[in-house]
C-alpha positions in Angstrom: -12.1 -0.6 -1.9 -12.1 1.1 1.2 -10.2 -1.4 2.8 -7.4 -1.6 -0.6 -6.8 1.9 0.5 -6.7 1.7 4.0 -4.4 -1.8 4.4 -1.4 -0.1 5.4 -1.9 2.6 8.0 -1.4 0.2 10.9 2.2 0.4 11.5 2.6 -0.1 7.5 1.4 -3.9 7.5 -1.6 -5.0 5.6 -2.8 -8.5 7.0 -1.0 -10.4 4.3 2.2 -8.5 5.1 1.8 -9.8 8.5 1.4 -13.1 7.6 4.9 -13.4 6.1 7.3 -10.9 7.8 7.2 -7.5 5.7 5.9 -3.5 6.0 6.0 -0.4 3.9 8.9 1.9 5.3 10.4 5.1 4.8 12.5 5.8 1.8 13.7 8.3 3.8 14.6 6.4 6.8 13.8 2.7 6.6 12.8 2.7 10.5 9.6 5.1 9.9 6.2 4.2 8.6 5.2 6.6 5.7 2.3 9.0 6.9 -1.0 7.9 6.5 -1.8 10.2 3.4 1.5 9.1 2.1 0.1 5.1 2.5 -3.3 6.7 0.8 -1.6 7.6 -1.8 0.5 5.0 -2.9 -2.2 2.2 -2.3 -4.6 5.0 -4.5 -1.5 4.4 -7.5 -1.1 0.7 -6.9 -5.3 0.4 -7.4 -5.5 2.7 -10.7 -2.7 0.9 -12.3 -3.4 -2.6 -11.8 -7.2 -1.2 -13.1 -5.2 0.1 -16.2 -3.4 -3.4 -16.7 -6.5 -5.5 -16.7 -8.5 -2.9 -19.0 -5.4 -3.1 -21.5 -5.7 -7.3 -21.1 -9.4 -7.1 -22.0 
């Protein structure tokens, strides 16, 4: 879990968004990486959602 969290802080690229080409950016300005506690937090949401989807499938 630590890692789900954690993917993204370097330079916005999990390994698997390596692999093919793509990073988390700015909405603000597309050249920035989000802050690290920005990156927390939106890998936090992704986790407790896709946890909500799979409860409501079971």
């Amino acid at each position: 879990m630590i890692y789900y969290v954690l993917k993204d802080i370097f330079k916005g690229r999990s390994i698997g968004k390596r692999l093919i080409g793509l990073k988390v950016v700015d909405k603000n300005n597309n050249n920035d990486v989000p802050g690290t506690i920005r990156l927390m937090l939106r890998n936090i949401t992704i986790l407790i959602i896709s946890k909500g989807a799979k409860s409501i499938e079971e």
